[in-house]
mmCIF file as gemmi writes it, N, C-alpha and C atoms, coordinates in Angstrom:
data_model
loop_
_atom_site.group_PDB
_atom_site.id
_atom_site.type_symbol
_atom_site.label_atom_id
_atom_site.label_alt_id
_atom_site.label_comp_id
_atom_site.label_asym_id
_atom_site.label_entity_id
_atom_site.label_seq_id
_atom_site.pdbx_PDB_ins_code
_atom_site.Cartn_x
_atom_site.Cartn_y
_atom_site.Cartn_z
_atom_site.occupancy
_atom_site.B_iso_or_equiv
_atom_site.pdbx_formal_charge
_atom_site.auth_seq_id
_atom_site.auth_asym_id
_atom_site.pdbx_PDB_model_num
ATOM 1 N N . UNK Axp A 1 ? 47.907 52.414 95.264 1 0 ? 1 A 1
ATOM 2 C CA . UNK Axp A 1 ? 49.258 51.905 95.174 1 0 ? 1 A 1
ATOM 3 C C . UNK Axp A 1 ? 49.326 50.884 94.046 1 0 ? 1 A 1
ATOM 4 N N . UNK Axp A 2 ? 50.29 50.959 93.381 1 0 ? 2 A 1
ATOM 5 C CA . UNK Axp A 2 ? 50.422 49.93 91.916 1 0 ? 2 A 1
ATOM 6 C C . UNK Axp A 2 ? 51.113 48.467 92.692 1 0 ? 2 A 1
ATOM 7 N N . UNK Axp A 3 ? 51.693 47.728 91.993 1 0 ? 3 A 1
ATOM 8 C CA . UNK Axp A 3 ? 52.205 46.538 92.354 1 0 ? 3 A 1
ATOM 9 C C . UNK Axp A 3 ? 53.943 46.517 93.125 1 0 ? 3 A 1
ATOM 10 N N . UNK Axp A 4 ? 53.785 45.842 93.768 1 0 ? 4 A 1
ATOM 11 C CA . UNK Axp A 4 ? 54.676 45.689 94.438 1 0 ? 4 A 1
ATOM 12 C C . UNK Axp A 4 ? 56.326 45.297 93.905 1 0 ? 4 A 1
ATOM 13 N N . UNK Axp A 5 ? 57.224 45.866 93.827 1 0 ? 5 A 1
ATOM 14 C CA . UNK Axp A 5 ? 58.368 45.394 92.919 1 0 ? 5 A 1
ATOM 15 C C . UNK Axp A 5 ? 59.504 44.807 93.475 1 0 ? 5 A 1
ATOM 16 N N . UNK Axp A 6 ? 59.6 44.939 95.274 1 0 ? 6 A 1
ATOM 17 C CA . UNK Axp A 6 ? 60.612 44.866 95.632 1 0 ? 6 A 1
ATOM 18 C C . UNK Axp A 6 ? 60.328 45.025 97.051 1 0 ? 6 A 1
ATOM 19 N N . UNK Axp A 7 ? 61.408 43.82 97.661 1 0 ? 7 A 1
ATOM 20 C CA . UNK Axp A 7 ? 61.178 44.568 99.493 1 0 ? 7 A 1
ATOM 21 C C . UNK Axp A 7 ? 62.613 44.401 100.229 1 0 ? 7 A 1
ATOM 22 N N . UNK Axp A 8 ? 63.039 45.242 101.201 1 0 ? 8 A 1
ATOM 23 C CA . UNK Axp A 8 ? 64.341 45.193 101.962 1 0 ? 8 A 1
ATOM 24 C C . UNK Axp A 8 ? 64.244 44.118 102.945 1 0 ? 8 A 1
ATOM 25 N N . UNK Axp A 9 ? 65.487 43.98 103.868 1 0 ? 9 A 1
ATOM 26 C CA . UNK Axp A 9 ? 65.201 42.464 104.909 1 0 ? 9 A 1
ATOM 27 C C . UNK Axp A 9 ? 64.963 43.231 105.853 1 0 ? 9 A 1
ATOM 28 N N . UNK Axp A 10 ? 64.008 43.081 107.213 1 0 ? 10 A 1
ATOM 29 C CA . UNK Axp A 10 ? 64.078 43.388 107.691 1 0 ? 10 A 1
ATOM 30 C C . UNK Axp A 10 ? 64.409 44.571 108.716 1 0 ? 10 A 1
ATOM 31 N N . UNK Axp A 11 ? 63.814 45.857 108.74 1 0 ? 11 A 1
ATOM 32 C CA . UNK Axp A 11 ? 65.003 46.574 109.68 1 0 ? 11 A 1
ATOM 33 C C . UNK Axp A 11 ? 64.885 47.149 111.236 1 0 ? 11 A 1
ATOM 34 N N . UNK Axp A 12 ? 65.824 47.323 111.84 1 0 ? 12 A 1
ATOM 35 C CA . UNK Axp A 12 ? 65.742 47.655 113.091 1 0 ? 12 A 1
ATOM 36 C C . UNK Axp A 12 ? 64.644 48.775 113.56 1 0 ? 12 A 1
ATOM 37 N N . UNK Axp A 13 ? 64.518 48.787 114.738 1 0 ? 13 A 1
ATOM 38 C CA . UNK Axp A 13 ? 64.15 50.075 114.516 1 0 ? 13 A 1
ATOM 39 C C . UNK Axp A 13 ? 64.653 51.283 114.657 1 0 ? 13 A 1
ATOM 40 N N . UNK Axp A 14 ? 64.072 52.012 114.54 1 0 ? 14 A 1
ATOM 41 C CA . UNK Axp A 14 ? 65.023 53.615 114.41 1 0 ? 14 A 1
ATOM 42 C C . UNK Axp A 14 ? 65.277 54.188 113.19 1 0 ? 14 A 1
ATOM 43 N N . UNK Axp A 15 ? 66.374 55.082 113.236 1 0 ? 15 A 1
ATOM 44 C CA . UNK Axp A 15 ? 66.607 55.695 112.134 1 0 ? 15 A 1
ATOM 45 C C . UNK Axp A 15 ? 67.635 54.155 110.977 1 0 ? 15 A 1
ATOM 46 N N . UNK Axp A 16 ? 67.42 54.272 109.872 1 0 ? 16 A 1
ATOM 47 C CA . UNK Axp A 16 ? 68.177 53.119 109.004 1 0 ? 16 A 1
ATOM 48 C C . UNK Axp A 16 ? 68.569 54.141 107.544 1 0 ? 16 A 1
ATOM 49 N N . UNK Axp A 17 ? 69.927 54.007 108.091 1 0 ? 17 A 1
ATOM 50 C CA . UNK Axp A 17 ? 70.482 54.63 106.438 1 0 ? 17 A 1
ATOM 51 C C . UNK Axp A 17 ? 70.871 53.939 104.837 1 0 ? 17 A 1
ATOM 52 N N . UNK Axp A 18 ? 70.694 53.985 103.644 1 0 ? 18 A 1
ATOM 53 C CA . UNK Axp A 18 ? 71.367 53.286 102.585 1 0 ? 18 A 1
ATOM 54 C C . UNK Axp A 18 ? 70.539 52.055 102.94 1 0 ? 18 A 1
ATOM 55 N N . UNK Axp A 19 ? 69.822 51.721 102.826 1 0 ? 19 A 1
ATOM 56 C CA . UNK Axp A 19 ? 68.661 50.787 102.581 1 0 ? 19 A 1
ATOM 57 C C . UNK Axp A 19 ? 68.28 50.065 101.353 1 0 ? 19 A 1
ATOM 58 N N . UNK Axp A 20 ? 69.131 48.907 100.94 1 0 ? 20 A 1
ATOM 59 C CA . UNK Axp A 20 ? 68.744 48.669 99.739 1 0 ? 20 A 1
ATOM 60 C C . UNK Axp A 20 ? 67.609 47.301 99.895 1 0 ? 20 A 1
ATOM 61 N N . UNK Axp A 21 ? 67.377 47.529 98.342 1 0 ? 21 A 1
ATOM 62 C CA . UNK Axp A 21 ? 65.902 46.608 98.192 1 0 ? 21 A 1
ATOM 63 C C . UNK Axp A 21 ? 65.809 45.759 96.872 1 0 ? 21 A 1
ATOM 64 N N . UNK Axp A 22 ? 66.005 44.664 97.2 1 0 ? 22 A 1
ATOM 65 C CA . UNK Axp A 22 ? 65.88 43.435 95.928 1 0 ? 22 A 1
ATOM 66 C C . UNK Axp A 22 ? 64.492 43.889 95.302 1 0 ? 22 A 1
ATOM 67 N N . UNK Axp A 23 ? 64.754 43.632 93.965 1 0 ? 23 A 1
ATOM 68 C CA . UNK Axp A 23 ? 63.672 43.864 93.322 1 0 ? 23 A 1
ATOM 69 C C . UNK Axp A 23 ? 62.826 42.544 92.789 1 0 ? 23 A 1
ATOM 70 N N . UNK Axp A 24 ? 61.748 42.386 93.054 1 0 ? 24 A 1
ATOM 71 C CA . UNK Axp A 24 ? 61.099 41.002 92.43 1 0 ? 24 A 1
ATOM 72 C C . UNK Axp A 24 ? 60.7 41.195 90.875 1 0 ? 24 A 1
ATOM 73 N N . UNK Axp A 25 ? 60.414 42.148 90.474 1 0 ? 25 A 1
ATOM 74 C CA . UNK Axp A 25 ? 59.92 42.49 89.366 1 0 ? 25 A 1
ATOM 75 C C . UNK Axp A 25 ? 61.1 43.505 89.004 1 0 ? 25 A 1
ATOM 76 N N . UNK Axp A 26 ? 61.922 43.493 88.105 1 0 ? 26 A 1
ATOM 77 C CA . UNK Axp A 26 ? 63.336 43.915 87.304 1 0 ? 26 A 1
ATOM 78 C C . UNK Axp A 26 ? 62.421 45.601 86.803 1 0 ? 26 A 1
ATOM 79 N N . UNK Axp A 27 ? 63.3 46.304 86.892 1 0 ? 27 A 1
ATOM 80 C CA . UNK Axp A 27 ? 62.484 47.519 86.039 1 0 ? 27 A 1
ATOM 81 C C . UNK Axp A 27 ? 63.637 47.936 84.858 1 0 ? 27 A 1
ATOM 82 N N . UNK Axp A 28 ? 62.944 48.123 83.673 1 0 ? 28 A 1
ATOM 83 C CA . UNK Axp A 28 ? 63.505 47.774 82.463 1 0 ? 28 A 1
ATOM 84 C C . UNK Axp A 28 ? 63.606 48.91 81.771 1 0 ? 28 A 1
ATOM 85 N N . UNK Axp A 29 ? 62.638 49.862 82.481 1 0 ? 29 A 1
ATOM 86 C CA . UNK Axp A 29 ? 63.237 51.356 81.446 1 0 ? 29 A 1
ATOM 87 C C . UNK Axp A 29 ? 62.715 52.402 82.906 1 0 ? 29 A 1
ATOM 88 N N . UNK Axp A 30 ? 62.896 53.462 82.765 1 0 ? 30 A 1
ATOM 89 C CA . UNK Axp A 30 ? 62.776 54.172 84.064 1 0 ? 30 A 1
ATOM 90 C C . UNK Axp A 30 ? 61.892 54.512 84.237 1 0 ? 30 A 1
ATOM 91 N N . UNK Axp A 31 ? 61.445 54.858 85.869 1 0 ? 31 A 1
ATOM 92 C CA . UNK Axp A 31 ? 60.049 55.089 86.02 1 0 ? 31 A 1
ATOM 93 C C . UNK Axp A 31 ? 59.967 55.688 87.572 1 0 ? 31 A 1
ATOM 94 N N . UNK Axp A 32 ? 59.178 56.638 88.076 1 0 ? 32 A 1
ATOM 95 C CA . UNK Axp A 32 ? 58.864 56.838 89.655 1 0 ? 32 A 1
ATOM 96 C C . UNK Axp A 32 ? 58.501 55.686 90.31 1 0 ? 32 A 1
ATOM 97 N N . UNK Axp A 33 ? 59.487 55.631 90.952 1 0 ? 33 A 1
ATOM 98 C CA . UNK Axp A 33 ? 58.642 54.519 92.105 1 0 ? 33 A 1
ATOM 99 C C . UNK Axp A 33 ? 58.07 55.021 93.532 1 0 ? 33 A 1
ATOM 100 N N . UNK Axp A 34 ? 57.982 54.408 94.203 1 0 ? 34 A 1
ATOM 101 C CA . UNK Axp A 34 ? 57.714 55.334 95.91 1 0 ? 34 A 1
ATOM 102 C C . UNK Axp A 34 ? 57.834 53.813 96.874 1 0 ? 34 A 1
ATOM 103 N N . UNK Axp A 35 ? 58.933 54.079 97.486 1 0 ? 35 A 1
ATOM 104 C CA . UNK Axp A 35 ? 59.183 53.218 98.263 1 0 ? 35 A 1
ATOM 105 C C . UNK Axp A 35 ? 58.53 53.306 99.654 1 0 ? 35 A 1
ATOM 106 N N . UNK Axp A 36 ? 57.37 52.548 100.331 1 0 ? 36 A 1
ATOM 107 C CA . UNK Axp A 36 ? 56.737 52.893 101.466 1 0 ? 36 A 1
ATOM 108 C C . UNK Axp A 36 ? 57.081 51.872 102.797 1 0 ? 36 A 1
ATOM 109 N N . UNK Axp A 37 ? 56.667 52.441 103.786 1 0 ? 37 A 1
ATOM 110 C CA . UNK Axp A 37 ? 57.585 51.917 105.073 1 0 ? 37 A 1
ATOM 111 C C . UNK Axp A 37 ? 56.151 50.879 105.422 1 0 ? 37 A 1
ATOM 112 N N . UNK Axp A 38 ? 56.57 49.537 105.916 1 0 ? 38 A 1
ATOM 113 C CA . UNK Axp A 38 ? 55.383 48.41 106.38 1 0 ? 38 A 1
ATOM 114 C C . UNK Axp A 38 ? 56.153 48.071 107.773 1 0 ? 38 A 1
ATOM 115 N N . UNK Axp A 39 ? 54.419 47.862 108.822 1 0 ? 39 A 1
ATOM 116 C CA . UNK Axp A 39 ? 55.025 47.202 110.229 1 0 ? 39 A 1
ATOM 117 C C . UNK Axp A 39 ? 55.312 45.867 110.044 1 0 ? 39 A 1
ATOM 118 N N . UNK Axp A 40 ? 56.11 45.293 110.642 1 0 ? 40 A 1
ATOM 119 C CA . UNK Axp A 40 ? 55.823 43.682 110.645 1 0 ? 40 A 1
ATOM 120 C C . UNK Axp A 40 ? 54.978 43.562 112.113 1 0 ? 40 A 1
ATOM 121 N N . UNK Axp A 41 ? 54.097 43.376 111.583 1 0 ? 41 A 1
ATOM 122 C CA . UNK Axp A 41 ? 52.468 43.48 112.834 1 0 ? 41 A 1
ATOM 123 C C . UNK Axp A 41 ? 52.254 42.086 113.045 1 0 ? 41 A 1
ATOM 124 N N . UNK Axp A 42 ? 52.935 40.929 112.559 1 0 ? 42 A 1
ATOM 125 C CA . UNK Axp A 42 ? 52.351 39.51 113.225 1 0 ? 42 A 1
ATOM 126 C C . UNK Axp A 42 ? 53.372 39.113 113.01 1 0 ? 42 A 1
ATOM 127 N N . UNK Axp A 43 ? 55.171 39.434 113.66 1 0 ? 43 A 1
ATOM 128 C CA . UNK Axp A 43 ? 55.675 38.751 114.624 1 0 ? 43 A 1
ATOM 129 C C . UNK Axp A 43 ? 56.353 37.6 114.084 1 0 ? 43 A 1
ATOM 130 N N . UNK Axp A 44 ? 56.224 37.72 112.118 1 0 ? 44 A 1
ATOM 131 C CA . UNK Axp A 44 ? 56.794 36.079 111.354 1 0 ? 44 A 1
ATOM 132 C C . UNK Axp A 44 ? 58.059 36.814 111.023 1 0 ? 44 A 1
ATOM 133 N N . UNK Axp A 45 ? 58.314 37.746 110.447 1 0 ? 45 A 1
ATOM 134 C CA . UNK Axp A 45 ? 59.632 38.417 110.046 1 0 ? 45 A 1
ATOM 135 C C . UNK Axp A 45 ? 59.78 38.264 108.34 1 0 ? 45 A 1
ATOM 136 N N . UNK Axp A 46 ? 58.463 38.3 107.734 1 0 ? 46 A 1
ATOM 137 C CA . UNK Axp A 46 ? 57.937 37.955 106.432 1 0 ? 46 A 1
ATOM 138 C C . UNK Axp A 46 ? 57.17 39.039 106.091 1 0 ? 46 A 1
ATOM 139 N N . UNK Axp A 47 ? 57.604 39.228 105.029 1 0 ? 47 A 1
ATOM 140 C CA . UNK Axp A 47 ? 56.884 40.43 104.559 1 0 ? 47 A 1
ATOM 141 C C . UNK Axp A 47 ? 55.717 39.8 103.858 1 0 ? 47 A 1
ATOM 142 N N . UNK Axp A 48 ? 54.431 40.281 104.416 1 0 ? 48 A 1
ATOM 143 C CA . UNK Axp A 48 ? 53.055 39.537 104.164 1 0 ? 48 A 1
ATOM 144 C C . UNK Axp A 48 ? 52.111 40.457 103.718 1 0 ? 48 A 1
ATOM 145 N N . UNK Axp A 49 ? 52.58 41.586 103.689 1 0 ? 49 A 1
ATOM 146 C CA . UNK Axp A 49 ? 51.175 42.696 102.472 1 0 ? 49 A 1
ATOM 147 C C . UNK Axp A 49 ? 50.591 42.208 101.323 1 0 ? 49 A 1
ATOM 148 N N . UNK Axp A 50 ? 49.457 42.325 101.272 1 0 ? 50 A 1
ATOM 149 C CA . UNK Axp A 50 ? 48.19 42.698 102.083 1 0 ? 50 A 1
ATOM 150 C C . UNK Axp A 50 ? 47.506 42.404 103.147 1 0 ? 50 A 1
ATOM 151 N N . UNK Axp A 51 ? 48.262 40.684 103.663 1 0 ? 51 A 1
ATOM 152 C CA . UNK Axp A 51 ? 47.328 40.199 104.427 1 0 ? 51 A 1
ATOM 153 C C . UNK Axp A 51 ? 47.812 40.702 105.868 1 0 ? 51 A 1
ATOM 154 N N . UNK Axp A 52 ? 48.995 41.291 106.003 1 0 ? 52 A 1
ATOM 155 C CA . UNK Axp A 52 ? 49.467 41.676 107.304 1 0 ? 52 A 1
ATOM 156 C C . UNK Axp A 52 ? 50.405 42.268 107.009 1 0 ? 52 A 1
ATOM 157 N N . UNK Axp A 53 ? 51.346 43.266 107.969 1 0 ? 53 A 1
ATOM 158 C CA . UNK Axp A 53 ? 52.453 44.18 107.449 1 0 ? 53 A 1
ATOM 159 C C . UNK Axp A 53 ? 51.776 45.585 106.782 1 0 ? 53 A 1
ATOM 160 N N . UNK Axp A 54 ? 50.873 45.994 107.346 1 0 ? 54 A 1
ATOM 161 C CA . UNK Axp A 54 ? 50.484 47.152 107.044 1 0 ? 54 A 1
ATOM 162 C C . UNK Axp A 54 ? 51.725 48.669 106.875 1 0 ? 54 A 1
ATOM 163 N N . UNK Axp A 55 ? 50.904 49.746 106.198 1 0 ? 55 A 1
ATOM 164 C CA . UNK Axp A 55 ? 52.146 50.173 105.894 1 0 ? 55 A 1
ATOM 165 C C . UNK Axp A 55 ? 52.015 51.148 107.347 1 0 ? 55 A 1
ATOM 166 N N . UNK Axp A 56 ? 53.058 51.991 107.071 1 0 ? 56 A 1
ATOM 167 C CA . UNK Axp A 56 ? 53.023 52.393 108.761 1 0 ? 56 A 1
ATOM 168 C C . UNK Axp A 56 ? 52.691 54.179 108.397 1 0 ? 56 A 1
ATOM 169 N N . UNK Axp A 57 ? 51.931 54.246 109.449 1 0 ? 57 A 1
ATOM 170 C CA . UNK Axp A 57 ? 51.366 56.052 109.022 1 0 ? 57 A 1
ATOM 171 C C . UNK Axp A 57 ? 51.633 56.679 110.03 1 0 ? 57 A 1
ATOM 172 N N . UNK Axp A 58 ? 51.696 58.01 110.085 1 0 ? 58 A 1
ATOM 173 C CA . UNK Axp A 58 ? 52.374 58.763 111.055 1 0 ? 58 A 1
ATOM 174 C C . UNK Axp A 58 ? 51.602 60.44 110.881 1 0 ? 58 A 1
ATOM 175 N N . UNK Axp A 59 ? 50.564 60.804 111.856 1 0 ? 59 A 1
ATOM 176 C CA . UNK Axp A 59 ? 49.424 61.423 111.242 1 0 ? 59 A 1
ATOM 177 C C . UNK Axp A 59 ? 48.574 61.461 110.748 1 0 ? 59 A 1
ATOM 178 N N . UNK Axp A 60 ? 48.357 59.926 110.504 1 0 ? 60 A 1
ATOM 179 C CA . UNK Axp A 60 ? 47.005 59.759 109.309 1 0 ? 60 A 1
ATOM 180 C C . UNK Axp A 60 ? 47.824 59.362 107.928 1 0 ? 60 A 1
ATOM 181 N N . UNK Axp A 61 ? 48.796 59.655 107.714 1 0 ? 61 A 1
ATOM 182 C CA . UNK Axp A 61 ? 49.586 59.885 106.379 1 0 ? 61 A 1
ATOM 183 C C . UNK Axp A 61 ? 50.721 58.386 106.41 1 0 ? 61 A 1
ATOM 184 N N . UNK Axp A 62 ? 50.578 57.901 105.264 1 0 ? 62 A 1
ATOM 185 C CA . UNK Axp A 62 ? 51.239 56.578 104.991 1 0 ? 62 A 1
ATOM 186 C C . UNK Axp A 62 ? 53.09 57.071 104.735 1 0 ? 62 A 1
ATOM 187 N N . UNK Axp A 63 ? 53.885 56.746 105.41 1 0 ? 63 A 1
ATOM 188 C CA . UNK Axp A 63 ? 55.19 56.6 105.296 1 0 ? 63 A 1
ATOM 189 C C . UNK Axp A 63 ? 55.676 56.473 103.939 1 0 ? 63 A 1
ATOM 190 N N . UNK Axp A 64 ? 55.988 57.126 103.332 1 0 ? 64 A 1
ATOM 191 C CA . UNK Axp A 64 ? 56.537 56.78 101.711 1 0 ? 64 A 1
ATOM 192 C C . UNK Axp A 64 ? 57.396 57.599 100.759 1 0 ? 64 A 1
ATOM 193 N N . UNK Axp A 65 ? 58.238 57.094 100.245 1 0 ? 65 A 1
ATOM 194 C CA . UNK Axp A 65 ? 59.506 58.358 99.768 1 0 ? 65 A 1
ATOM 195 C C . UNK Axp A 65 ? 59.198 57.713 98.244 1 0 ? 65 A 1
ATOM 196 N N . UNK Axp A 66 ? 59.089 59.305 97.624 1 0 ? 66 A 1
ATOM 197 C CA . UNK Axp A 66 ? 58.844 58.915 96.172 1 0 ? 66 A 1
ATOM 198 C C . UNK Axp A 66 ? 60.521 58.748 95.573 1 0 ? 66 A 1
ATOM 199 N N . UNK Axp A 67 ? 60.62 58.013 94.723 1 0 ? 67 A 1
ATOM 200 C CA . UNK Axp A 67 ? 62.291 57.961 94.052 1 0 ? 67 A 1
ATOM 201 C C . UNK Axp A 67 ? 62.073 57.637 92.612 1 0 ? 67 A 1
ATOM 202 N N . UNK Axp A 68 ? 63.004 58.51 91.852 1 0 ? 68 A 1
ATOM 203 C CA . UNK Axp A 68 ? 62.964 58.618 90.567 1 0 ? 68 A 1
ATOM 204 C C . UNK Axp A 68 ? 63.992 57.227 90.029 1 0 ? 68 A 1
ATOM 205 N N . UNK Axp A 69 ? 64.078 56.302 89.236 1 0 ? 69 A 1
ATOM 206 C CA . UNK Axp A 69 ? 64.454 55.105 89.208 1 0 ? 69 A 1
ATOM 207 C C . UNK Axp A 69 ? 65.19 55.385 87.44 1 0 ? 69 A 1
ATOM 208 N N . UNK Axp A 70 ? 66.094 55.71 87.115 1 0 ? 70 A 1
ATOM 209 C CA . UNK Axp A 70 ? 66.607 55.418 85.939 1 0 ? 70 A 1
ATOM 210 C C . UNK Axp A 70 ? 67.498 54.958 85.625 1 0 ? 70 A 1
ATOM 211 N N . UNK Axp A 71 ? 66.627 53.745 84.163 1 0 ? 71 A 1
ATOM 212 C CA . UNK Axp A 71 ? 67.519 52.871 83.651 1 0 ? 71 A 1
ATOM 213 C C . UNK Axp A 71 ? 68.416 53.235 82.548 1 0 ? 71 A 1
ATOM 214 N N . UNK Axp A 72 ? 69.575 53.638 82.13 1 0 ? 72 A 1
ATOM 215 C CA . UNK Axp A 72 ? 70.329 52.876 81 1 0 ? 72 A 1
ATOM 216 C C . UNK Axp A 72 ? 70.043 52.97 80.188 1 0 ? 72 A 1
C-alpha cells in the first residue's frame, strides 16, 4: 500500500452510500487511487493506521475499491 492521502469521518455501520473523503495530501494531476475500508479497533474514534485501525478483510482479502481520480 503507498501513502495515505485522505480519510472519511467516521461511519456507521452497515451499508454507507456517497462517502466523501478529505484529502491530506492534494492530488495534483491524476492518478489510481484505492480507497480501503479500516476497523476502528480501539474505541478512540481516530483514525490511527498503522498503529491501530486495521484495515478490515472479509475472506482473507482486504476491503478496497480501486478509483480512477482525474484532475483538470
Amino acid at each position: 500500500m503507498g501513502r495515505i492521502i485522505g480519510e472519511s469521518t467516521l461511519l456507521p455501520p452497515g451499508t454507507t452510500m456517497a462517502v466523501t473523503v478529505s484529502l491530506m495530501h492534494p492530488l495534483t494531476t491524476s492518478a489510481p487511487v484505492v480507497a480501503v475500508l479500516h476497523l476502528e479497533d480501539n474505541n478512540n474514534t481516530t483514525f490511527d493506521f498503522p498503529n491501530g485501525d486495521q484495515e478490515a478483510k472479509v475472506g482473507g482479502a482486504v476491503v478496497e475499491i480501486p478509483i480512477q481520480v482525474n484532475v483538470p
